[in-house]
C-alpha positions as CSV (number, residue, x, y, z in Angstrom):
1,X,22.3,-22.6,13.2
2,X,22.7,-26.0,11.5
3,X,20.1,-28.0,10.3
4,X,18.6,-30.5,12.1
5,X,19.4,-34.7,11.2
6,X,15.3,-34.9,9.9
7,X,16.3,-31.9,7.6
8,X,19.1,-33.0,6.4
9,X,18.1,-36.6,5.5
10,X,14.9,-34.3,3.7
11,X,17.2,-32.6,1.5
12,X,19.2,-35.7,0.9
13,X,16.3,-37.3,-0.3
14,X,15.6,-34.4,-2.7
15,X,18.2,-35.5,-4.8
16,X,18.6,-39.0,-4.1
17,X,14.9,-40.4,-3.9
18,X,13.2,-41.5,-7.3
19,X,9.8,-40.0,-7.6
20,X,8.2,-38.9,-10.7
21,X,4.7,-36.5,-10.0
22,X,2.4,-35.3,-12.1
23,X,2.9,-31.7,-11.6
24,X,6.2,-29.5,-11.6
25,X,6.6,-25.6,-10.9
26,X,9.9,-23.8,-12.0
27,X,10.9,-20.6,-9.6
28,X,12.8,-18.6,-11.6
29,X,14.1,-14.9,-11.2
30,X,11.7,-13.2,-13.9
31,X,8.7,-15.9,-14.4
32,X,6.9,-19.1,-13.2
33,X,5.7,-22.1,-14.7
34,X,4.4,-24.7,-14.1
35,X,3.0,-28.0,-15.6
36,X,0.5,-31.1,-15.3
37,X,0.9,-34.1,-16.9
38,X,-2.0,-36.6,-17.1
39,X,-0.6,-39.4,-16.3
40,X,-2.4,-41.9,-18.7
41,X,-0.8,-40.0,-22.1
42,X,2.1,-39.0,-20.5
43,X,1.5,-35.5,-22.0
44,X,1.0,-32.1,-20.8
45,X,-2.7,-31.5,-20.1
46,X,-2.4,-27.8,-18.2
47,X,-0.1,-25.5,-18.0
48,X,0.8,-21.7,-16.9
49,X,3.7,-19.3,-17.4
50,X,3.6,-15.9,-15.7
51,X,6.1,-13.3,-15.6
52,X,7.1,-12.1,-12.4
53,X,8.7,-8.3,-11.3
54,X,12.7,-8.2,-11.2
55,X,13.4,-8.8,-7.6
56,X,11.1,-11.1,-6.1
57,X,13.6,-14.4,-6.4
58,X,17.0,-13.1,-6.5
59,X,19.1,-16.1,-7.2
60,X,22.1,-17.5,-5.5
61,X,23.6,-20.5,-4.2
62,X,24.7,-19.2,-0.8
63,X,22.5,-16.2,0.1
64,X,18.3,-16.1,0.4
65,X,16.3,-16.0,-2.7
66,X,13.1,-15.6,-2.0
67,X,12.8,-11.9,-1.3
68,X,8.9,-11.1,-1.5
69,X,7.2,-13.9,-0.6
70,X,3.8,-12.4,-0.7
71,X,4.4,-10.8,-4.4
72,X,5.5,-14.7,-5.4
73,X,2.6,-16.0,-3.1
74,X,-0.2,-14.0,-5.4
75,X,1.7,-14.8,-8.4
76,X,2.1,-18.9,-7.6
77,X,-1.9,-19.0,-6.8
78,X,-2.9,-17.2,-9.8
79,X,-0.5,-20.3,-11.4
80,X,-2.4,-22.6,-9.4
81,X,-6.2,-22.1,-11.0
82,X,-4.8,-23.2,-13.9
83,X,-3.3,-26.5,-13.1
84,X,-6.5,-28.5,-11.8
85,X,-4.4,-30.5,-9.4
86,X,-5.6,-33.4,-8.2
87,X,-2.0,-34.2,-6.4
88,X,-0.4,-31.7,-4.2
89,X,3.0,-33.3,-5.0
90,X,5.3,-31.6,-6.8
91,X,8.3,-31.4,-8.5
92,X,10.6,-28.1,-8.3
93,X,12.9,-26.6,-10.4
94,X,15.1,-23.3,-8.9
95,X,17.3,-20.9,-10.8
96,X,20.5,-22.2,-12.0
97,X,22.4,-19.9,-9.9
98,X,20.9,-21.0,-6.4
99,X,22.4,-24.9,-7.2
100,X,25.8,-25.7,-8.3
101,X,27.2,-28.6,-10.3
102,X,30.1,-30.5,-11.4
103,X,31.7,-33.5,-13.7
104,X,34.3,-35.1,-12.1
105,X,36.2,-38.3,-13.5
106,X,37.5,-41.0,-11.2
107,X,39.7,-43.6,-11.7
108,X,37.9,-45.7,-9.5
109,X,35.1,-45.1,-6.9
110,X,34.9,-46.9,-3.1
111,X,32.3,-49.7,-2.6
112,X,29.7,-48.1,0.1
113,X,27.6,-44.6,-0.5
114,X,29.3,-43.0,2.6
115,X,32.7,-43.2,1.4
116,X,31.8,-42.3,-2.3
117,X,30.3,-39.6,-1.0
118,X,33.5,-38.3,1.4
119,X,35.4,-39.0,-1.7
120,X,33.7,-36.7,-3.7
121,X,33.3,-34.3,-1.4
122,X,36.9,-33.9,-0.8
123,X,37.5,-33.5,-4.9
124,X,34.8,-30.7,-4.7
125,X,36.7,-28.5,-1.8
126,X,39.6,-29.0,-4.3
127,X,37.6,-26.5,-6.7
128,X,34.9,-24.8,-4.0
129,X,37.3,-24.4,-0.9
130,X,34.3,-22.0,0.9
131,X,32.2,-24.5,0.7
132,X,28.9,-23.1,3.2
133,X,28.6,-25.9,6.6
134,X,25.6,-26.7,5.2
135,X,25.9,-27.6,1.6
136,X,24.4,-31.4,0.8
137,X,25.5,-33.0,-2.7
138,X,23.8,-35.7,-4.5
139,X,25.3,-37.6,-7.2
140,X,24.9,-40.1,-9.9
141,X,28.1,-42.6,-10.8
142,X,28.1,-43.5,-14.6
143,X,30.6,-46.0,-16.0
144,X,32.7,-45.2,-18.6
145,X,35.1,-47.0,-20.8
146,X,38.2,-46.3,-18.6
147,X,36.8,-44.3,-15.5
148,X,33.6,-43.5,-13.6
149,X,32.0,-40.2,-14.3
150,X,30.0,-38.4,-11.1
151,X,27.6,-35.7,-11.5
152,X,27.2,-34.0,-8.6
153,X,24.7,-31.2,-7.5
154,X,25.6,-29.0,-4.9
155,X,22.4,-26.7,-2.5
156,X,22.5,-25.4,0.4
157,X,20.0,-27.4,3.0
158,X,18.8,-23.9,3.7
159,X,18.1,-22.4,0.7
160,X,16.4,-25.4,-0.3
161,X,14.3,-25.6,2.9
162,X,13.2,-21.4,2.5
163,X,11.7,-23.2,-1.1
164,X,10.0,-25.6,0.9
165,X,8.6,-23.8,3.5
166,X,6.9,-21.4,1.4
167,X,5.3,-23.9,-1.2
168,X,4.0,-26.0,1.7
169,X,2.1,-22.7,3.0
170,X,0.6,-23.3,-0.3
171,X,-0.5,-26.7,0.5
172,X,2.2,-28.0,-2.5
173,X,4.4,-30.8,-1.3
174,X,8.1,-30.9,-2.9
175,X,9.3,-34.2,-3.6
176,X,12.4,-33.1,-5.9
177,X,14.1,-30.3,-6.8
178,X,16.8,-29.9,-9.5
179,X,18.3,-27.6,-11.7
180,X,17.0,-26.6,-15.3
181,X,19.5,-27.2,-17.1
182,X,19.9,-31.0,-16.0
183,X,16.4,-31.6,-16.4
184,X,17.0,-30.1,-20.2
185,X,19.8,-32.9,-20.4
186,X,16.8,-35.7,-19.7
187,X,14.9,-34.3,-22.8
188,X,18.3,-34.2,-24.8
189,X,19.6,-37.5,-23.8
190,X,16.2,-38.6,-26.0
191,X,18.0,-37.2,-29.0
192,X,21.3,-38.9,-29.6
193,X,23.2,-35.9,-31.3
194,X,26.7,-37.3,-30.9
195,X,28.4,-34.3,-29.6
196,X,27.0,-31.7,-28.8
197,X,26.2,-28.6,-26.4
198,X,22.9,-28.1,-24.2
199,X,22.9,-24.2,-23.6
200,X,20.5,-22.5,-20.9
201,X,19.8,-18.6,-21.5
202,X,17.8,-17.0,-18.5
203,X,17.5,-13.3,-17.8
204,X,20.4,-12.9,-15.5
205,X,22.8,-16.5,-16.2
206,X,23.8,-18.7,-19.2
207,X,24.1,-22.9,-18.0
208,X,25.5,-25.5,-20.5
209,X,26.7,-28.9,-20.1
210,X,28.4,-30.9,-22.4
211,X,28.2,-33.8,-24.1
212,X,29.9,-36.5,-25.3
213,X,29.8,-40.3,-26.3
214,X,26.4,-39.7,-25.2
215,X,27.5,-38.4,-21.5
216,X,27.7,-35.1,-19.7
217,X,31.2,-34.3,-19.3
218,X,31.2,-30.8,-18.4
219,X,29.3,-28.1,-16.9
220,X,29.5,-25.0,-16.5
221,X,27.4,-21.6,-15.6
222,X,28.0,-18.2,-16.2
223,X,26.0,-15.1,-14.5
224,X,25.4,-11.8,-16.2
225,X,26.7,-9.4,-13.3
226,X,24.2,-10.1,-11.0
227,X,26.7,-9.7,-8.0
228,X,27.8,-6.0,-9.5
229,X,26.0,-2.7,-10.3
230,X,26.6,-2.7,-13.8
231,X,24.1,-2.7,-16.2
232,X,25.2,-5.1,-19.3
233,X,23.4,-4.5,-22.3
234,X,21.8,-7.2,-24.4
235,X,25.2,-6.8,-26.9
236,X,27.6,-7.7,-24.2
237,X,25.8,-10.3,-22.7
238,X,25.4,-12.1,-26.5
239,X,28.8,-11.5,-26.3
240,X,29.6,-13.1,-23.0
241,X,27.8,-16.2,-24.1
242,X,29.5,-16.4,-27.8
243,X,32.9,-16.3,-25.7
244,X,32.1,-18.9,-23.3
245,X,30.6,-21.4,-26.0
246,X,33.3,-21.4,-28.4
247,X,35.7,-21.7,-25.5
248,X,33.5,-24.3,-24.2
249,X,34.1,-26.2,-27.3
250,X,37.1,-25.9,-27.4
251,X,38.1,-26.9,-24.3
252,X,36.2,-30.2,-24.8
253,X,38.0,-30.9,-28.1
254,X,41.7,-30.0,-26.3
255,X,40.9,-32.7,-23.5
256,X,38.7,-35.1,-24.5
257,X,39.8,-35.2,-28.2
258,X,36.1,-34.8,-29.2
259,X,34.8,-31.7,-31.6
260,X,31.7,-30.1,-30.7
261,X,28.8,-30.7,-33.8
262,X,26.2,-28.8,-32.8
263,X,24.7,-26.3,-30.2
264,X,21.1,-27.0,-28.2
265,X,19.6,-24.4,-27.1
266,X,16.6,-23.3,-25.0
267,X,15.9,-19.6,-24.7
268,X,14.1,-19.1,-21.3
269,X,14.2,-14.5,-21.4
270,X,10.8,-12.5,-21.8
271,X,12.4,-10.3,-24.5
272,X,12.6,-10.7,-27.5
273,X,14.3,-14.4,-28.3
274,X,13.9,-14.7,-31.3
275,X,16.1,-11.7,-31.6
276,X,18.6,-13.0,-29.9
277,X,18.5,-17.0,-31.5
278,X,19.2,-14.9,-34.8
279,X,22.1,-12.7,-33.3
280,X,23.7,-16.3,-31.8
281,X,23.0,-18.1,-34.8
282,X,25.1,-15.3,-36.6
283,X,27.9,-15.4,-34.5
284,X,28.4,-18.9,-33.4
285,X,30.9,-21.6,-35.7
286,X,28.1,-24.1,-35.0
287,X,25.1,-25.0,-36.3
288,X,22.6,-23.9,-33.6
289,X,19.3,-25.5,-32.8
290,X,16.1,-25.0,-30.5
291,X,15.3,-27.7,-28.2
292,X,11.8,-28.4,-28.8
293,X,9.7,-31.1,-26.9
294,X,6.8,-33.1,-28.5
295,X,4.9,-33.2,-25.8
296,X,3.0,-29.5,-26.2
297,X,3.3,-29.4,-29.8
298,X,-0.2,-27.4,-29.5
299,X,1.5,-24.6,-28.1
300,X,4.0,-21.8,-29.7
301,X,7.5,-22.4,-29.6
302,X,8.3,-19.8,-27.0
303,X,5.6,-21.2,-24.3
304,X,7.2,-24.8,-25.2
305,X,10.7,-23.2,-24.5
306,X,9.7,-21.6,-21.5
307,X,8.1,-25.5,-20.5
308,X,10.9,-27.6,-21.7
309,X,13.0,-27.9,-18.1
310,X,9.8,-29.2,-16.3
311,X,8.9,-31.7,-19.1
312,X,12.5,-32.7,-18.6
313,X,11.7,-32.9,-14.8
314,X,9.0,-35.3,-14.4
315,X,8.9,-37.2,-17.9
């Protein structure tokens, strides 16, 4: 059944609307998190990360994730005694798998939203020709020197709506959602690095986008055989995201005629990361860094990993 016009303008707005809350939750497949920011210091004042059981959130863009809602509904409100809110409004980031993203280039874009967006949509089914009825996009238009860059996020309305749904049951009200790696970008974007990689490691994806002149101008996102029966051990899958890195990079420096400097990345596993930072570091050509966010310099570097995407989000 298709979704209804006040539904679809919701979902719209997700992406589209500016609001910044004080509070932000990320949903992903093996923990949640969350944050509050008082809004006087602009700094993290409570926090929570808790692990969750493999299976409760099972990630993907076209299929449902939330598979145990009263497992996540236990988990989310042992979250919430630890937050204080004062606000009910929240931001809300989902796994990387449930959205999807692109950087397109355009000569040149049409005057009004509604045909930039048909525009855009048609490049997209170029690449995504299954696209699901009821996929919305948002986007963001930035001017380069001799085209205009889009970054568009692709979710389906219901997907997006099943996240929704069950946080409102919660009394939490969603007033953006977005992807981690993206909100990662907004802490990076801080840095200036020149050229550079922003890598996202979960339990069962890698996300990176790429950047240069100081602009995104690539994405991409890589699962860890989630769709098979496979079990890929912790060698394979450092592996998998060596291979996609250095072809990453060079990929960027074939078509944009700009070499790669230095890798970002934020480490968001349970096991043991700092494991796998030294295997990466090992392997990689590039010097490799961890993103790291001033904002909870209080805590230990793997809780201000784990918070990095929501700081990102709402600050």
């Amino acid at each position: 059944m298709m979704p209804s016009t006040k539904i679809k303008n919701r979902i719209k707005e997700y992406f589209t609307k500016p609001y910044f809350p004080r509070s932000a939750f990320y949903l992903s497949s093996r923990y949640l998190s969350g944050i509050h920011v008082s809004p006087k210091e602009r700094k993290v004042k409570y926090h929570f990360i808790t692990p969750i059981e493999s299976g409760v959130i099972k990630p993907s863009f076209t299929k449902k994730n939330i598979e145990k809602a009263v497992l996540l509904e236990k988990k989310i409100k042992e979250g919430l005694k630890k937050l204080h809110l004062a606000d009910q409004k929240i931001a809300c980031l989902i796994p990387e798998l449930s959205l999807q993203a692109f950087v397109l280039s355009f000569d040149s874009l049409p005057p009004s939203f509604q045909e930039r967006e048909q525009v855009i949509r048609f490049r997209i089914k170029k690449q995504m020709a299954l696209l699901p009825e009821d996929v919305r996009l948002s986007f963001k238009v930035i001017k380069s020197d001799h085209s205009e860059k889009v970054i568009v996020s692709l979710a389906r309305a219901s997907i997006i709506q099943d996240y929704e749904d069950f946080l409102r049951k919660l009394g939490l009200k969603v007033r953006g959602v977005s992807s981690p790696v993206l909100s990662l970008y907004n802490v990076m974007s801080r840095e200036g690095d020149g050229e550079f990689l922003l890598i996202n490691i979960e339990e069962e994806s890698l996300s990176l986008v790429a950047v240069t002149n100081s602009e995104i101008v690539l994405y991409r996102q890589k699962p860890f055989g989630l769709e098979s029966q496979e079990v890929i051990s912790s060698s394979q899958i450092i592996e998998s995201i060596v291979k996609e890195v250095e072809n990453t990079a060079n990929f960027v420096e074939d078509r944009d005629k700009k070499k790669i400097v230095s890798l970002w990345i934020r480490l968001g596993v349970l096991g043991p990361e700092e494991e796998i930072f030294a295997k990466l570091k090992k392997k990689l050509s590039f010097p490799l860094k961890r993103i790291d966010v001033p904002l909870v310099s209080n805590l230990a570097m793997k809780e201000r990993q784990f918070l990095s995407p929501l700081i990102g989000q709402i600050l």
